[in-house]
MARVOMI-152302 format. One record per residue (C-alpha): x, y, z. Coordinates in pm, 1 decimal, padded with zeros to 6 digits, always signed. Layout:
N
<r xx="X" yy="Y" zz="Z"/>
...
# end
This chain:
353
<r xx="+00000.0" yy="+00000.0" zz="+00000.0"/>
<r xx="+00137.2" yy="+00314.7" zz="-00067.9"/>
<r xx="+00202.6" yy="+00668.8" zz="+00145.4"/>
<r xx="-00066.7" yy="+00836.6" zz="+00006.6"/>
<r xx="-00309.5" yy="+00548.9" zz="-00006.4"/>
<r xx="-00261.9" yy="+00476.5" zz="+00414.8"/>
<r xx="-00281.4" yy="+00860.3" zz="+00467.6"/>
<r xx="-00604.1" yy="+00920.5" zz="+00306.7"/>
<r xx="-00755.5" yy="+00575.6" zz="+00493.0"/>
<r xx="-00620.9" yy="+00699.5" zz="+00826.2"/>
<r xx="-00775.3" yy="+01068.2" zz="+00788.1"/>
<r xx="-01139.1" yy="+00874.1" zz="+00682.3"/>
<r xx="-01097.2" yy="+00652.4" zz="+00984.1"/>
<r xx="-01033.8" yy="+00981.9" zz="+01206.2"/>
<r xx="-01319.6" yy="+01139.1" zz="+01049.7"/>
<r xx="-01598.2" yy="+00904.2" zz="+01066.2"/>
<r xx="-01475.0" yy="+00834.9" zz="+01470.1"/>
<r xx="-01543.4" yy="+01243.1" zz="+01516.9"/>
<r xx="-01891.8" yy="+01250.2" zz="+01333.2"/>
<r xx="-01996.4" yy="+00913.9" zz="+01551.6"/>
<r xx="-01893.2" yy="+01116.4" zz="+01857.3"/>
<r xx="-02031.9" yy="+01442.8" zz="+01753.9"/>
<r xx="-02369.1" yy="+01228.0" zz="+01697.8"/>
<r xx="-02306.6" yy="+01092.5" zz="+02044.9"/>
<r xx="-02306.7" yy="+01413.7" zz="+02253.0"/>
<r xx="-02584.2" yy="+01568.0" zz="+02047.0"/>
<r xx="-02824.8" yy="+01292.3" zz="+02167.6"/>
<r xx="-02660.8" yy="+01306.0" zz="+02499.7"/>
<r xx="-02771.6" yy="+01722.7" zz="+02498.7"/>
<r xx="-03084.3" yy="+01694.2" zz="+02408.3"/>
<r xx="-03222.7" yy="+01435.2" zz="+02620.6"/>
<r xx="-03031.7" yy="+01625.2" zz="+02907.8"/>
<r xx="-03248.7" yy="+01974.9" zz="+02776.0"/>
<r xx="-03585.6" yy="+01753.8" zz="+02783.9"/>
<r xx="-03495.0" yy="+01629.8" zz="+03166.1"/>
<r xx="-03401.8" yy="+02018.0" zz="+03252.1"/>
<r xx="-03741.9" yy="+02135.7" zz="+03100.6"/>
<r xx="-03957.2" yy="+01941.1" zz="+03264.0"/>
<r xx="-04151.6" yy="+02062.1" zz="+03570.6"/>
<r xx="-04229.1" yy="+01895.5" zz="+03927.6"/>
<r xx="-04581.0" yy="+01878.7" zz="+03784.7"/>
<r xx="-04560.0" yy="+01764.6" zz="+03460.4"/>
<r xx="-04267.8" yy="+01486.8" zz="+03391.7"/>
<r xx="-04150.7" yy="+01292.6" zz="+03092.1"/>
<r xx="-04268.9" yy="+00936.7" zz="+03116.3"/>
<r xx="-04038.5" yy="+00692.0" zz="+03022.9"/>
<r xx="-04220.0" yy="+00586.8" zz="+02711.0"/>
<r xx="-04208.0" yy="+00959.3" zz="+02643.6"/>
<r xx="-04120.6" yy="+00979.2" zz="+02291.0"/>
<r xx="-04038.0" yy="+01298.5" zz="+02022.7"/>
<r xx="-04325.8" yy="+01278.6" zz="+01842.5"/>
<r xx="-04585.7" yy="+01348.0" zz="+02149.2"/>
<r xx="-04367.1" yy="+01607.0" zz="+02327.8"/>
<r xx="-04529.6" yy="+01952.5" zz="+02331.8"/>
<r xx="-04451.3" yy="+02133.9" zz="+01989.3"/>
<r xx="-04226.5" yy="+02435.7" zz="+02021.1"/>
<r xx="-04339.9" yy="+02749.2" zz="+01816.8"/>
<r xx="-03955.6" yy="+02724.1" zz="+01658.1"/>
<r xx="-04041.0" yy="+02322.8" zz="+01529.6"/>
<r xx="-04429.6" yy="+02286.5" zz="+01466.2"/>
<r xx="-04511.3" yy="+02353.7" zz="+01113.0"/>
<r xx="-04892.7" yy="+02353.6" zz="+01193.6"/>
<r xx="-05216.4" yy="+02467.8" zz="+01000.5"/>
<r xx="-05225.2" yy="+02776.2" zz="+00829.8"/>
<r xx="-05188.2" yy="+03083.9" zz="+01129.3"/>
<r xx="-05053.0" yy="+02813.6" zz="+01373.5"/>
<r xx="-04866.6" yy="+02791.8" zz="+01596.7"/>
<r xx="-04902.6" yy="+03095.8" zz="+01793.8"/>
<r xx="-04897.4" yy="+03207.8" zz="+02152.0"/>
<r xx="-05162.5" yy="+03381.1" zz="+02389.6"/>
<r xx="-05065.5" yy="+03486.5" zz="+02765.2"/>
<r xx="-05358.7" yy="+03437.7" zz="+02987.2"/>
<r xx="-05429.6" yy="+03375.5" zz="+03407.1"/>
<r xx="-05098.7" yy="+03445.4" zz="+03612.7"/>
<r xx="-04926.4" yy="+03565.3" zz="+03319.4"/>
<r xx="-04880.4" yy="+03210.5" zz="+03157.0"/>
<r xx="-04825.1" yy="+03120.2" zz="+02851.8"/>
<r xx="-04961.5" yy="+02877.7" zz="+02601.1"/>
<r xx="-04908.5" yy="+02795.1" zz="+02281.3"/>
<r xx="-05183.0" yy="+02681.4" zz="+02009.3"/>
<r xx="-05072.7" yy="+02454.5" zz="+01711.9"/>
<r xx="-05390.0" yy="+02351.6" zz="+01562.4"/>
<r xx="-05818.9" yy="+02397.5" zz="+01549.3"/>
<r xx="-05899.4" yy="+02206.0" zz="+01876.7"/>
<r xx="-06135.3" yy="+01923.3" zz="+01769.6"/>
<r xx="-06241.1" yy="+01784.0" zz="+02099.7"/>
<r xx="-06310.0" yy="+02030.1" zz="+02395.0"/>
<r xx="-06398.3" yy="+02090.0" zz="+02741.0"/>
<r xx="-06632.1" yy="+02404.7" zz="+02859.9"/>
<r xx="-06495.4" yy="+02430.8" zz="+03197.8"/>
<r xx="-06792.2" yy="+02705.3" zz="+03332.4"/>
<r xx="-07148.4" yy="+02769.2" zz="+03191.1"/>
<r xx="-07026.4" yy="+03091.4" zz="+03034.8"/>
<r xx="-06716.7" yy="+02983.4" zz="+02841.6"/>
<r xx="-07003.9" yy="+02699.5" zz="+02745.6"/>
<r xx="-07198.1" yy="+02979.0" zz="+02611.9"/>
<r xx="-06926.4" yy="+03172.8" zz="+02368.3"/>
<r xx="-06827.0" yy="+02860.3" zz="+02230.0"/>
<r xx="-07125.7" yy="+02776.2" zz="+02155.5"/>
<r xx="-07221.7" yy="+03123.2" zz="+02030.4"/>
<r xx="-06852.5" yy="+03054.1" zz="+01792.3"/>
<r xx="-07032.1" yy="+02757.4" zz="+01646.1"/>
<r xx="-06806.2" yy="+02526.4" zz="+01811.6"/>
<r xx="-07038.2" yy="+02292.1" zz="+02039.1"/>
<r xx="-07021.8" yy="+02016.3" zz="+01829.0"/>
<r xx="-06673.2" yy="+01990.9" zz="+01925.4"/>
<r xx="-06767.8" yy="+02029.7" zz="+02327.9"/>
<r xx="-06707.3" yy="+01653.8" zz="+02445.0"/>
<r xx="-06792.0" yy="+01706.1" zz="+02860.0"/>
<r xx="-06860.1" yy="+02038.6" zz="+03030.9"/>
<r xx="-06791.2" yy="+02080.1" zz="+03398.6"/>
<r xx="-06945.1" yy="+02331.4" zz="+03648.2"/>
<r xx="-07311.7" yy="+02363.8" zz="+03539.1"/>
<r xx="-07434.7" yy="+02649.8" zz="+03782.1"/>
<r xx="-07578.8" yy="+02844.7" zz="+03540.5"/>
<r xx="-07833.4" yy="+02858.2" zz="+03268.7"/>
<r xx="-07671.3" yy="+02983.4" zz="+02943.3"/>
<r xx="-07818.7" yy="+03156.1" zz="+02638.2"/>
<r xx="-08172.1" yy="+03028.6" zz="+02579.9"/>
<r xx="-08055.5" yy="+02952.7" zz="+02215.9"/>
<r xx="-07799.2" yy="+02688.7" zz="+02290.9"/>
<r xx="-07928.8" yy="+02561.1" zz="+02618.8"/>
<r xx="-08124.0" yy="+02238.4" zz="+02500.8"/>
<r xx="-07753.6" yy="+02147.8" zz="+02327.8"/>
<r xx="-07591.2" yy="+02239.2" zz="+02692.2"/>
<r xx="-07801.2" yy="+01976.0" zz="+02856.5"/>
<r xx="-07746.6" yy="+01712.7" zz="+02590.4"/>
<r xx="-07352.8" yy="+01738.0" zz="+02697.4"/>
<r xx="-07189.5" yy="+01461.4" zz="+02885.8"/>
<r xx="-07081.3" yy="+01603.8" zz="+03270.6"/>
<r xx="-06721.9" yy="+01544.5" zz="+03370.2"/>
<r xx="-06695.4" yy="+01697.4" zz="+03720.9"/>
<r xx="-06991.6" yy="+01911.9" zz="+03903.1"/>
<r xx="-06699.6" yy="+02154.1" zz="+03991.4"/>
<r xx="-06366.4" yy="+02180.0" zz="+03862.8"/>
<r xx="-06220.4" yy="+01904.4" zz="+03694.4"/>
<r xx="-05891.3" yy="+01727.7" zz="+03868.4"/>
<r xx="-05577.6" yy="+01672.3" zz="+03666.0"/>
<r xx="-05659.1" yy="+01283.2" zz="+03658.9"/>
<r xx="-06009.0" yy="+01356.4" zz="+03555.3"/>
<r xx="-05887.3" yy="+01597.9" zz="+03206.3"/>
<r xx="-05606.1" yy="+01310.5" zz="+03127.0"/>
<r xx="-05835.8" yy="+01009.0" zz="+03120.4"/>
<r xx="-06049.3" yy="+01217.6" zz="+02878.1"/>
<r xx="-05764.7" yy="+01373.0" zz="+02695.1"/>
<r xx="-05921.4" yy="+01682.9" zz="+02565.5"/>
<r xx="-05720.8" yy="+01913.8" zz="+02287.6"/>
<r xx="-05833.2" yy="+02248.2" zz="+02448.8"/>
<r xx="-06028.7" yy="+02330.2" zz="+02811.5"/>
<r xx="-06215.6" yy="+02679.2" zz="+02791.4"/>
<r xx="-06324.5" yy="+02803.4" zz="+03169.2"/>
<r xx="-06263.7" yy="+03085.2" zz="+03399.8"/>
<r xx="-05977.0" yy="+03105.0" zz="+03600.9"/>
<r xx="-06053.2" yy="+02872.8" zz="+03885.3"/>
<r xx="-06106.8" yy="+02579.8" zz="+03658.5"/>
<r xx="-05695.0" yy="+02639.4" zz="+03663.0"/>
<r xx="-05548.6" yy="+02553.8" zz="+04014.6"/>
<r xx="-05259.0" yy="+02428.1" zz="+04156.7"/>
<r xx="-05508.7" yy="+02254.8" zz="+04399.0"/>
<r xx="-05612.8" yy="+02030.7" zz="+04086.6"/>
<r xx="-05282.5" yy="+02039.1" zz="+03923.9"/>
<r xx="-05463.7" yy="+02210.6" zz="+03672.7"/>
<r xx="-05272.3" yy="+02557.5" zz="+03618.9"/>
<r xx="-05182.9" yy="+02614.0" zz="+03213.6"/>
<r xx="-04836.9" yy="+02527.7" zz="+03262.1"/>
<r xx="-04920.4" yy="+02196.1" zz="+03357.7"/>
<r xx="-05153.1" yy="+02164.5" zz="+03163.2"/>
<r xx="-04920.4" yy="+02239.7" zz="+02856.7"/>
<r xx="-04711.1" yy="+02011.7" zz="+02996.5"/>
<r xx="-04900.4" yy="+01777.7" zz="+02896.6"/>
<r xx="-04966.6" yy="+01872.6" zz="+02553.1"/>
<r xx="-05367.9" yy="+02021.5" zz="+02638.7"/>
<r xx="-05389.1" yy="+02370.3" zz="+02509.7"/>
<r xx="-05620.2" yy="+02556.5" zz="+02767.5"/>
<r xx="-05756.3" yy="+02949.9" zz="+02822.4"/>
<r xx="-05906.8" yy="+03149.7" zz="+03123.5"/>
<r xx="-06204.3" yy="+03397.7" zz="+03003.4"/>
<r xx="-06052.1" yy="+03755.4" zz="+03088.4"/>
<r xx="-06315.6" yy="+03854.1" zz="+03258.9"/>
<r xx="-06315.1" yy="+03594.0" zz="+03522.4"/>
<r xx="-05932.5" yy="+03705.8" zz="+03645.9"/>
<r xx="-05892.7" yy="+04013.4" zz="+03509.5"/>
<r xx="-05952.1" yy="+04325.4" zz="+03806.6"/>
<r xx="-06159.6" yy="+04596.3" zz="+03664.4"/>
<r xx="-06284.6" yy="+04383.5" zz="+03314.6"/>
<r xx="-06515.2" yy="+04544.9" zz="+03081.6"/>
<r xx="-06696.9" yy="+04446.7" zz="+02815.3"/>
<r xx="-06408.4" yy="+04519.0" zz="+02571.0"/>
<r xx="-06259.2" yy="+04219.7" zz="+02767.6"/>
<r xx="-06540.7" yy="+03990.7" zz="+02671.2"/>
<r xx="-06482.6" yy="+04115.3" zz="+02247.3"/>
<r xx="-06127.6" yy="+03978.1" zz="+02318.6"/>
<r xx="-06241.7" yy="+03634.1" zz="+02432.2"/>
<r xx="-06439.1" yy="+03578.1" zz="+02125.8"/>
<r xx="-06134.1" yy="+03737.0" zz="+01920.4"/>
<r xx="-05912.6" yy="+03503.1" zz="+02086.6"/>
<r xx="-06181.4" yy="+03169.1" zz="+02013.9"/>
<r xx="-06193.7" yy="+03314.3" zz="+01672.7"/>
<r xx="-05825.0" yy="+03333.7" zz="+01608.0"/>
<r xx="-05800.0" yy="+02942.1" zz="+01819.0"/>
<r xx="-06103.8" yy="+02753.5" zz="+01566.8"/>
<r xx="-05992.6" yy="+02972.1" zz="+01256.9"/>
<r xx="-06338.8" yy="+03159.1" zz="+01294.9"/>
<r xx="-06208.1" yy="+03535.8" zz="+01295.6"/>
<r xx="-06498.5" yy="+03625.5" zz="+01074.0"/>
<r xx="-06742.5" yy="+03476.3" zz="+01332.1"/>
<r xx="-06645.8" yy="+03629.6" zz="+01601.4"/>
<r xx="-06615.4" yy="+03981.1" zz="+01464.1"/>
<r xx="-06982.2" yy="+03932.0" zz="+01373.9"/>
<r xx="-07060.5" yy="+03845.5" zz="+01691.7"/>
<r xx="-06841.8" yy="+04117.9" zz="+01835.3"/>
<r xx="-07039.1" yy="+04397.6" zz="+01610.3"/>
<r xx="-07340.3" yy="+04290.0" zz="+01742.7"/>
<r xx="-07267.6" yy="+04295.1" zz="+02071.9"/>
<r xx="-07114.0" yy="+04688.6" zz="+02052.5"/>
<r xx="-07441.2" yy="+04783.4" zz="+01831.9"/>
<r xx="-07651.0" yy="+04700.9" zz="+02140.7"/>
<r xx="-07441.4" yy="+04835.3" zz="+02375.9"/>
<r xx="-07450.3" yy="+05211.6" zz="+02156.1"/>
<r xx="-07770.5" yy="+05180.0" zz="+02121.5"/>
<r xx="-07836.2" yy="+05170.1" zz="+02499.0"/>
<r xx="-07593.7" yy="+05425.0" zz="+02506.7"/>
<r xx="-07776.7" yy="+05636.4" zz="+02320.9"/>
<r xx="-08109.9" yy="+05606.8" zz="+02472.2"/>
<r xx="-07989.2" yy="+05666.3" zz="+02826.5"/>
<r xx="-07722.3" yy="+05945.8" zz="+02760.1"/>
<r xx="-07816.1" yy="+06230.4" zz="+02959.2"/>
<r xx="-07988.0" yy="+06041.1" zz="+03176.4"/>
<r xx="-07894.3" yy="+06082.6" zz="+03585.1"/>
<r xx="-07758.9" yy="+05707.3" zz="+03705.6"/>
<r xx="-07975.5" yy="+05502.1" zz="+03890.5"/>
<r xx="-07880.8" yy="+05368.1" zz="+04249.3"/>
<r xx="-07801.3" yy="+05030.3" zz="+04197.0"/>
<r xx="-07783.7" yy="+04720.3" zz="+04498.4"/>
<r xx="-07654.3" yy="+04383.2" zz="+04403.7"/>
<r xx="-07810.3" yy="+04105.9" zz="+04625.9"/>
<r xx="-07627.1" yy="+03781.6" zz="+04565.6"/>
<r xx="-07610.9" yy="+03560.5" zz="+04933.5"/>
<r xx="-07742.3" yy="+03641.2" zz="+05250.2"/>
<r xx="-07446.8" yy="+03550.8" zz="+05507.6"/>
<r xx="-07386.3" yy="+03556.6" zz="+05869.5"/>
<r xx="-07302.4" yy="+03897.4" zz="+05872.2"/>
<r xx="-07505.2" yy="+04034.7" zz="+05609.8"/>
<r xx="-07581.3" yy="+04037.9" zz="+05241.1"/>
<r xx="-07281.1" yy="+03958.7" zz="+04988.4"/>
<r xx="-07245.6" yy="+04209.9" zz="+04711.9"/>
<r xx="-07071.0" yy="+04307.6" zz="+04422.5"/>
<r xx="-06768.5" yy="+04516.1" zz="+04441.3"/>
<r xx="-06589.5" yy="+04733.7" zz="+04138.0"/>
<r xx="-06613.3" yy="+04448.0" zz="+03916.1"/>
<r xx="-06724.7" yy="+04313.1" zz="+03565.4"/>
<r xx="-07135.2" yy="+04366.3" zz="+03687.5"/>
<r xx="-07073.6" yy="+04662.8" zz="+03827.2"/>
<r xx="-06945.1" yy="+04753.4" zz="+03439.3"/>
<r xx="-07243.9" yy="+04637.8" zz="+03315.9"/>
<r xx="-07465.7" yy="+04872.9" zz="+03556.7"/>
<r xx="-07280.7" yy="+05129.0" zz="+03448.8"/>
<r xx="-07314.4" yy="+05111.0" zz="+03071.3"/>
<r xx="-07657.5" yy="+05044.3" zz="+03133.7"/>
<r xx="-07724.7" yy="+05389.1" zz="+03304.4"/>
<r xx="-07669.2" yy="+05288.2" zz="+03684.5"/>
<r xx="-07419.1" yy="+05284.1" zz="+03971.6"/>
<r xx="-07367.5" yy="+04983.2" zz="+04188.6"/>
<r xx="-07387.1" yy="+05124.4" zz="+04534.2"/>
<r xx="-07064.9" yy="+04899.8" zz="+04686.0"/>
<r xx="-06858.0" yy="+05009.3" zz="+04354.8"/>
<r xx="-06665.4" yy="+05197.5" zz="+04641.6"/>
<r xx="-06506.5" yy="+04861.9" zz="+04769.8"/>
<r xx="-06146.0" yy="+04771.7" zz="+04732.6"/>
<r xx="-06274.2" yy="+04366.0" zz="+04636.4"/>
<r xx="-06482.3" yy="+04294.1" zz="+04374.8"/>
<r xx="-06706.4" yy="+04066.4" zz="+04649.2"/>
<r xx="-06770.2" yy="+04155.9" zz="+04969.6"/>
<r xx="-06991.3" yy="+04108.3" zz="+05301.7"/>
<r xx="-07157.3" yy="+04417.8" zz="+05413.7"/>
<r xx="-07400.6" yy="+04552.8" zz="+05650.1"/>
<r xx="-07820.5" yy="+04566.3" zz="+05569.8"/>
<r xx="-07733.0" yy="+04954.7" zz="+05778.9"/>
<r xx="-07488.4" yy="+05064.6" zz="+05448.1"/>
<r xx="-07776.3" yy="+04918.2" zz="+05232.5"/>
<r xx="-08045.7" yy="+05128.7" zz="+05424.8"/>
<r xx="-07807.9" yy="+05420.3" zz="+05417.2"/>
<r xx="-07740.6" yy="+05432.2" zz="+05034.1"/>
<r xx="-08110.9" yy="+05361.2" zz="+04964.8"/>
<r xx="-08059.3" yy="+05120.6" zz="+04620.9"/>
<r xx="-08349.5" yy="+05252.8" zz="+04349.5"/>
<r xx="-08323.2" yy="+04897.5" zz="+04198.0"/>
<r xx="-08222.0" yy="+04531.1" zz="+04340.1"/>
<r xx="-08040.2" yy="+04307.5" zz="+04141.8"/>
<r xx="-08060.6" yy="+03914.5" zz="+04235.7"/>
<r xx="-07822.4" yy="+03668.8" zz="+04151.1"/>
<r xx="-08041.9" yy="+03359.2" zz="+04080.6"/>
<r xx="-07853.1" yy="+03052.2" zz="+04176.7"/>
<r xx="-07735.3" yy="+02806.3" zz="+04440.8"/>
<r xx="-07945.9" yy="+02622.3" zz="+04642.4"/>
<r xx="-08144.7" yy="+02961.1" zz="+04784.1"/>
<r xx="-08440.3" yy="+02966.9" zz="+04514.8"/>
<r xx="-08476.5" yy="+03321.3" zz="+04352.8"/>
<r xx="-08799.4" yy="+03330.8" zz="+04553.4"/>
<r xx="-08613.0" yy="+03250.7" zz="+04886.6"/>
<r xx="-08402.3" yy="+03533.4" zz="+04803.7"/>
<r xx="-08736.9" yy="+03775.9" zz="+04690.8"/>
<r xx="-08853.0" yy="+03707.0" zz="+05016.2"/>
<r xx="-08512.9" yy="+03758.1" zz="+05230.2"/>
<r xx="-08526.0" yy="+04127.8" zz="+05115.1"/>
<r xx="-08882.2" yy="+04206.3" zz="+05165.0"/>
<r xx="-08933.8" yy="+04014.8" zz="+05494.1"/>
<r xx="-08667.5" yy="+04245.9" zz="+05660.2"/>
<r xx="-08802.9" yy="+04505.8" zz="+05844.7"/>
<r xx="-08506.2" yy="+04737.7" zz="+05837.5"/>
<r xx="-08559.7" yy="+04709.9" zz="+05457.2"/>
<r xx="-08939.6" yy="+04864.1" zz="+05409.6"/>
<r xx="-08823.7" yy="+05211.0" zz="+05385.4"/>
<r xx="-08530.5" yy="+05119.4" zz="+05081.8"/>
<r xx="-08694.8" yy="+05264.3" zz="+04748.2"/>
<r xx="-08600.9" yy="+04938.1" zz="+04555.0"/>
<r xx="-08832.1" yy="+04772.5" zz="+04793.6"/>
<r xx="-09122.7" yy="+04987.8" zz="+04819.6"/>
<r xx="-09147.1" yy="+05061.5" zz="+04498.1"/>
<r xx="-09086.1" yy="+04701.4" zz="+04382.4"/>
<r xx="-08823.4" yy="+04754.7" zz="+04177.6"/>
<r xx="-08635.8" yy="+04357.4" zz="+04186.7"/>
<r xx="-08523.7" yy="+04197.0" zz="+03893.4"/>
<r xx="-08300.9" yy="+03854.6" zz="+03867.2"/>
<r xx="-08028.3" yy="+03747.4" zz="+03656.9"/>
<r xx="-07867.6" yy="+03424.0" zz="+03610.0"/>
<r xx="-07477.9" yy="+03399.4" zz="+03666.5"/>
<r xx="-07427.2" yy="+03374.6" zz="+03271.6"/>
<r xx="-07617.3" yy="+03699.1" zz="+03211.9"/>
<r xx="-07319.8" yy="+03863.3" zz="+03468.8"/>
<r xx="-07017.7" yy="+03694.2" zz="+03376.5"/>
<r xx="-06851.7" yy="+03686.7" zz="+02971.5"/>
<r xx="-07066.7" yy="+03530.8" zz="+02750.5"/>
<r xx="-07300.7" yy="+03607.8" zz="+02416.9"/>
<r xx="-07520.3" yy="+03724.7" zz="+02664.9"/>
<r xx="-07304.6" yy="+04059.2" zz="+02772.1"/>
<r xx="-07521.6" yy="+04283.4" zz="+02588.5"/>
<r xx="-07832.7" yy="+04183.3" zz="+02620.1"/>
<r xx="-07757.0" yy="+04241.0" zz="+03005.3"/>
<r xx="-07671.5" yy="+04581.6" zz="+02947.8"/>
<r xx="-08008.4" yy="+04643.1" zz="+02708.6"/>
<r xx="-08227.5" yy="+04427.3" zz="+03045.6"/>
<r xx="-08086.6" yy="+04682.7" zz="+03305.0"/>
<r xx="-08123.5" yy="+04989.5" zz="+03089.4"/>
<r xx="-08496.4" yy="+04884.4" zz="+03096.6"/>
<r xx="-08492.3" yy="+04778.9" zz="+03435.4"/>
<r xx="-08349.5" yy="+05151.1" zz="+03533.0"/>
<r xx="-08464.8" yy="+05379.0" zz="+03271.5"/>
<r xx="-08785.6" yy="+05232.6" zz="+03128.6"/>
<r xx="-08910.0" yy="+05548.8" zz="+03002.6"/>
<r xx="-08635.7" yy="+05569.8" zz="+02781.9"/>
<r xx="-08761.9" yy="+05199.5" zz="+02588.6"/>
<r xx="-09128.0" yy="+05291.9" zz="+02575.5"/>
# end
């Protein structure tokens, strides 16, 4: 064999040992990365394998506008990489906008059922499979494997071991309504939930509609009522120990106020609150809102209010001016503004004739 010949075999030799090694390490760095990644809550099985690790948005090459991100409850962040196709409405009123999307033939269990939802979609609500009264548990969402989970923010817990993070551990995209976390939410917040659904089932053009809708009701009312001086406003949810629990400066006292009112307890620093029947008495509500659910019946609740004595002399009550909403009509759903349009009746009803 000559020089040359041995010299070119030796430098091959040397060669293919490097790539082999190279190979080697690269394996031995990525599986290290994977380990380093994963959380307390949410670790690799063994059988864990590349192809059902959660997509990055650097190596999915998804449908067309995926993958993207959206930052939702405790500033997490989750990333969508297709059109869900089987889903879990966590509350009533995430129940509702999805199926005010067009999307509930896609909802395979719903979870939390304390509300009645839009009158339009409620015989489909019923006809949906219950996974959990309350919120679901980790366990619970893994033996049903869901690609998306649509609630307000305590369907998310560490409690359950349901937070986003974990959840996107394990490869289930999931979203809080704004509203239900968000301090201070309006009704813009509730446009940005369907913009966000829209954007998630490729229905942008469905939810604008339903978006356009929603603000031409809400100018309309706005219209009617400008001018008009705001009605005193007392929301009666519980009676506790101490006294009736009320609203704060939260997303229904929003909607009293677009509608042409002011929540009497829009003062406090929480958005829920005990207070005293004496306040009540002392700010003298013109109108009474009830929350109707729970096990009090709405006519348990009538009758808490005007079977107090220390209540005869409030103007809601002598003047019987009571009117109940269901937790869906108060909280983000397709139902926003027709809330807004019931109260502006409810206070200004000279203004509808």
């Amino acid at each position: 064999m000559s020089k040359k010949l041995f010299a070119l075999l030796l430098v091959s030799v040397m060669v293919f040992s490097m790539t082999a090694c190279s190979s080697e390490n690269t394996k031995e760095t990525t599986a290290q990365a994977r380990n380093e990644d994963a959380t307390p809550d949410a670790p690799l099985e063994e059988n864990q394998t590349e192809e059902n690790e959660v997509p990055s948005l650097e190596d999915t090459d998804g449908e067309e506008g995926f993958p993207f991100e959206l930052t939702t409850y405790n500033d997490m962040v989750v990333t969508f990489t297709k059109v869900p196709e089987t889903v879990i409405a966590a509350n009533s009123n995430t129940a509702d906008q999805l199926f005010a999307l067009g999307v509930g033939d896609k909802i395979t269990y719903v979870c939390y059922k304390n509300s009645e939802i839009n009158p339009r979609f409620q015989a489909e609500y019923d006809s949906k499979e219950v996974l959990n009264e309350q919120a679901a548990t980790l366990e619970q969402l893994l033996e049903v494997s869901p690609d998306f989970i649509y609630g307000r923010s305590s369907a998310f817990s560490e409690k359950n071991g349901t937070t986003h993070d974990i959840l996107s551990g394990y490869g289930i995209a999931s979203l809080s309504s704004i509203e239900g976390y968000k301090l201070g939410a309006d009704v813009e917040d509730v446009y940005e939930d369907f913009y966000n659904l829209g954007r998630i089932f490729h229905l942008e053009d469905k939810a604008h509609e339903i978006v356009e809708e929603m603000k031409a009701k809400v100018a309309e009312v706005d219209a009617k009522t400008n001018g008009q001086e705001a009605v005193r406003v007392f929301v009666f949810d519980a009676l506790m120990e101490d006294g009736p629990y009320t609203c704060g400066n939260n997303f229904t006292a929003q909607l009293i106020r677009h509608a042409g009112g002011k929540n009497i307890f829009e003062d406090l620093d929480t958005t829920w609150s005990t207070v005293s029947w004496e306040t009540v008495v002392e700010r003298d509500p013109e109108v009474i809102i009830i929350n109707d659910y729970g096990a009090t019946s709405l006519e348990e609740k009538i009758a808490q209010l005007k079977e107090n004595p220390a209540l005869s002399d409030v103007s809601a009550i002598k003047n019987d001016r009571i009117i109940s909403v269901h937790l869906c009509e108060v909280f983000a759903s397709s139902m926003t503004a027709d809330t807004i349009v019931k109260f502006a009746q409810a206070f200004h009803p000279e203004c509808f004739e």
